[in-house]
ROKE-99678 format. One record per residue (C-alpha): x negated, y negated, z negated; residue in one letter. Coordinates in steps of 0.02 Angstrom, whole numbers, padded with zeros to 5 digits, always signed. Layout:
% residues N
XYZA ...
***
This chain:
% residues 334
-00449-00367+01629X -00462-00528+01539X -00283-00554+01414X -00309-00736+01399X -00172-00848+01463X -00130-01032+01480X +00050-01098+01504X +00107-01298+01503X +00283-01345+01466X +00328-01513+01558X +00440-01634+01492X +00587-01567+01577X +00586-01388+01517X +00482-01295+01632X +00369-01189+01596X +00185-01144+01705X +00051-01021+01694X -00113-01103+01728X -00270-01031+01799X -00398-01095+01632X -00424-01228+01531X -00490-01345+01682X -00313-01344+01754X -00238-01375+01545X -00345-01525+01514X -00294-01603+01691X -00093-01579+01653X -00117-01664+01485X -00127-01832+01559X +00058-01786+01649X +00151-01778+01493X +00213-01610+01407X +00110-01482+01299X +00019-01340+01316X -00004-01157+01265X -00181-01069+01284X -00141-00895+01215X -00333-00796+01197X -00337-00609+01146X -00483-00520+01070X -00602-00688+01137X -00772-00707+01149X -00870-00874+01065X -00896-00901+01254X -00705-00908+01287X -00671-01014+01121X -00823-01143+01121X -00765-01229+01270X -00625-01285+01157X -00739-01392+01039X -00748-01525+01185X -00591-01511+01275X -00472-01525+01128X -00582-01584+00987X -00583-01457+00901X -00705-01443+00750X -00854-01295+00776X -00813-01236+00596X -00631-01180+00656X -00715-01096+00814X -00811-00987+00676X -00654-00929+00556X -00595-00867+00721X -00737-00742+00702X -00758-00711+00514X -00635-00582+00454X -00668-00613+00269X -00546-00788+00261X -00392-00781+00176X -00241-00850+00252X -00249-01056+00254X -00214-01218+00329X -00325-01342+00366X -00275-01501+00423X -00384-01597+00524X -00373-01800+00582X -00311-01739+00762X -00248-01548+00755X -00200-01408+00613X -00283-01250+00587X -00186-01088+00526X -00238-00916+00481X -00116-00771+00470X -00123-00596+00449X -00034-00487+00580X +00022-00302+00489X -00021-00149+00615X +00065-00031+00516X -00039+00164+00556X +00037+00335+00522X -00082+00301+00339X -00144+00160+00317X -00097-00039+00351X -00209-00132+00455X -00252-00315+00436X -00292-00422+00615X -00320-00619+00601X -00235-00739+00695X -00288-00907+00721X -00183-01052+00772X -00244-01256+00809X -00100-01377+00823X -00117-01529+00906X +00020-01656+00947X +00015-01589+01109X -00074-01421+01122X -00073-01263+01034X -00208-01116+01035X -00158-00947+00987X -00314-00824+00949X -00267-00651+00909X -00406-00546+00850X -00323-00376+00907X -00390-00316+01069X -00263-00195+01082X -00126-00332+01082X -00024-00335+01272X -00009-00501+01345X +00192-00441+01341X +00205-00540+01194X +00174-00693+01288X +00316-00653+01404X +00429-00603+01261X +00414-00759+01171X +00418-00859+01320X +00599-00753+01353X +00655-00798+01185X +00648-00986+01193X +00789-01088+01255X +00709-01194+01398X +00886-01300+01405X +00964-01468+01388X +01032-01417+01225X +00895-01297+01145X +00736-01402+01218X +00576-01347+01165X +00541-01490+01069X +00335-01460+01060X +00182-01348+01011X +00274-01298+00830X +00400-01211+00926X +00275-01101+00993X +00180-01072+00832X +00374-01042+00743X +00413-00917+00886X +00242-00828+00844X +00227-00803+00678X +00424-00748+00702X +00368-00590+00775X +00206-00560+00671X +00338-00565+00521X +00461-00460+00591X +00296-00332+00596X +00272-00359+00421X +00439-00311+00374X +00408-00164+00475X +00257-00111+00369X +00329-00140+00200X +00490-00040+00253X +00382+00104+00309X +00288+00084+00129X +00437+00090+00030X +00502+00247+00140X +00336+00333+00092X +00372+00281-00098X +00536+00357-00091X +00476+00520-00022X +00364+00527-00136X +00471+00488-00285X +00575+00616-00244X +00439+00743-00231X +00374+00722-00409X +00542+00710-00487X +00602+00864-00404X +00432+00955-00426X +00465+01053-00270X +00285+01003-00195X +00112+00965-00250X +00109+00789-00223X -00043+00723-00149X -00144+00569-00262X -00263+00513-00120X -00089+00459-00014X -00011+00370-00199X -00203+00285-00226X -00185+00228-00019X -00008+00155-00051X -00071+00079-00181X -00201-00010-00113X -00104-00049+00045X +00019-00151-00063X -00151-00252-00161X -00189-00303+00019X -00018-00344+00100X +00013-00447-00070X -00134-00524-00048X -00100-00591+00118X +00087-00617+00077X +00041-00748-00056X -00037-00847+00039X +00050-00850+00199X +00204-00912+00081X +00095-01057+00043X +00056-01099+00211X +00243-01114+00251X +00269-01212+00104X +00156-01336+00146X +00215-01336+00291X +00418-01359+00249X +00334-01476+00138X +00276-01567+00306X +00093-01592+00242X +00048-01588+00435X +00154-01722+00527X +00096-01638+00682X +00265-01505+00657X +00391-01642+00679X +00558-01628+00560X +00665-01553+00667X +00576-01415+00680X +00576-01389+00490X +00738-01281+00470X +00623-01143+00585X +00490-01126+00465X +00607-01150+00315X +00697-00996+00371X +00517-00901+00391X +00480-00952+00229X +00631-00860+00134X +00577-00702+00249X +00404-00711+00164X +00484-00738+00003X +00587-00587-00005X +00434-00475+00069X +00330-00525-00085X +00460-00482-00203X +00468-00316-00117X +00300-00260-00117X +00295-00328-00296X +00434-00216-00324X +00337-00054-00254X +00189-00112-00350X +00276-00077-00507X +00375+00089-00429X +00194+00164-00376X +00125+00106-00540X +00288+00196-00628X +00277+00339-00526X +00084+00377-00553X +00135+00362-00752X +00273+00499-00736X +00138+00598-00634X +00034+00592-00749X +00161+00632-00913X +00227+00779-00816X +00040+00836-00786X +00026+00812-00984X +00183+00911-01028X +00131+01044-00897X -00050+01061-00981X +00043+01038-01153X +00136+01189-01118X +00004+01286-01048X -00099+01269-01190X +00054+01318-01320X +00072+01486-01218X -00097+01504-01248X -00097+01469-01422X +00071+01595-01459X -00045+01729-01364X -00185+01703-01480X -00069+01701-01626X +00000+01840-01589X -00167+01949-01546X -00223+01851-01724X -00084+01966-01795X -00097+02118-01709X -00301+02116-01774X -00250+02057-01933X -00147+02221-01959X -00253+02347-01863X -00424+02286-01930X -00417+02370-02118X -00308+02527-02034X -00440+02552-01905X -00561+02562-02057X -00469+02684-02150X -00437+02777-02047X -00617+02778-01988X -00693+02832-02159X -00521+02965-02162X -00591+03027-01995X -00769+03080-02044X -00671+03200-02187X -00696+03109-02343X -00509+03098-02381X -00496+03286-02395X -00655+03284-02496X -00587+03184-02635X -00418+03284-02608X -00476+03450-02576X -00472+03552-02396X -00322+03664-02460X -00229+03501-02466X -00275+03420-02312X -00101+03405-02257X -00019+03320-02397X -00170+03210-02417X -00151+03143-02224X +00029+03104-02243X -00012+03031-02410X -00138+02920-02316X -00057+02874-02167X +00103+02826-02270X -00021+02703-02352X -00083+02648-02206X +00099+02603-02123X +00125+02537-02306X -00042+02435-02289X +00000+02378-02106X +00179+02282-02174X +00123+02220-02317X +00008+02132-02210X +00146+02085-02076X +00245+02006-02227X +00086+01921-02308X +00052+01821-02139X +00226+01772-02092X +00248+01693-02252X +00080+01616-02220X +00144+01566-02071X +00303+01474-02119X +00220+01397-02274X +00096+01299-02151X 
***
């Protein structure tokens, strides 16, 4: 089923869903604006738009290139505008465009998600004040009330990033589980691209507080002003978790040093300490070797054999701590 939409919003307040763009471009001449929302379009759907709004057939394209940073173009008759909408995944943050054209009386919404619901339409229809007091006073209303939502969803992701950051902070200061680097190295990159993004959506909305496109009359100003200080603040947070995942992967990495460090100084002690036990035991074993194969009681005589073995084995023990002595003096000299 087909998501695209098409409201007009007469003069008065009210507020009608049209059949297509036929029924749009014939309510134009009453006065009023117009809203053609398109989800997940086709060039077929969009193309239309080059003649009925004059629209230029570069914009049509950005609406299908998904390498464009966020911008604003402003045209003689209309505005363009690309934002990024956050889909924040159980992993990863995804990135879908969304293309706006401002007109003084028109606006076109193109959301690149197909799995967006057409409930947003209702929901920020719901949300505007169609009263004497709060009138809609034109298309930037529309465009404020949309990028409202897409920004409450980025606030959404970067909360969920910095509740990830926090788990795992506490998991490699506590050291009670292996922590895994693939999910610090996706963080990380998920922050390079929201930042990204972030940057330059906060120079959209400065331009446009700065009203560089008169088509967003003054009053409507204070909207985007407030949007503005949103963006603001999400930049400085996922500035801030830039530098916590950076710190993080650093005290990783020290505490994978230290634990290595002390790994290899157990194995050192172990060598010294077979060093010393060979040390001691090597000129023993050869004494008593050559003892073994009887030429200690040959120089001593067999009649003596048993004074000449306790002789000998006192030398040995004698032989065994003078070495002990010899190489922990050694030892504490280096």
């Amino acid at each position: 089923m087909a998501k695209n939409r098409w409201y007009h919003f007469s003069l008065g307040g009210e507020v009608a869903e049209l059949d297509g763009l036929e029924k749009v471009m014939e309510l134009r001449k009453a006065g009023g604006f117009s809203w053609c929302a398109f989800v997940a379009p086709g060039k077929d759907d969009l193309e239309p738009l080059v003649e009925a709004l004059d629209l230029h057939p570069l914009s049509i394209e950005d609406c299908f290139d998904e390498d464009h940073l966020p911008k604003i173009d402003i045209f003689p008759g209309y505005t363009g505008i690309l934002f990024n909408d956050f889909l924040n995944g159980s992993d990863d943050v995804t990135v879908k465009e969304i293309n706006f054209f401002l007109g003084k009386d028109f606006i076109v919404s193109v959301l690149r998600d197909e799995s967006a619901d057409i409930r947003l339409n209702e929901e920020i229809l719901a949300g505007l004040a169609f009263d004497a007091v709060n009138l809609v006073s034109g298309p930037s209303r529309i465009l404020h009330a949309i990028l409202d939502r897409v920004i409450d969803r980025k606030f959404l992701a970067v909360e969920s990033i910095g509740d990830r950051i926090a788990r795992l902070e506490d998991l490699i200061l506590e050291e009670t589980e292996p922590v895994d680097h693939a999910e610090l190295q996706g963080i990380r990159q998920n922050l390079m691209l929201m930042r990204k993004s972030l940057f330059h959506e906060r120079e959209i909305l400065a331009r446009i507080c700065r009203h560089d496109s008169v088509l967003i009359q003054k009053v409507d100003l204070a909207y985007f002003s407030d949007l503005y200080d949103h963006l603001a603040k999400f930049v400085e947070l996922v500035e801030a978790n830039r530098e916590t995942v950076t710190n993080l992967v650093q005290i990783r990495l020290s505490l994978t040093n230290n634990a290595m460090a002390e790994s290899a100084n157990r194995t050192n002690r172990s060598v010294n300490r077979l060093t010393l036990i060979t040390t001691i035991f090597m000129p023993l074993s050869l004494i008593a070797g050559i003892g073994g194969m009887s030429e200690w009681t040959m120089m001593t005589g067999q009649a003596n054999w048993k004074t000449s073995y306790s002789i000998l084995i006192g030398l040995m023990a004698l032989m065994g701590a003078a070495n002990f002595i010899v190489l922990k003096w050694l030892q504490r000299k280096k």
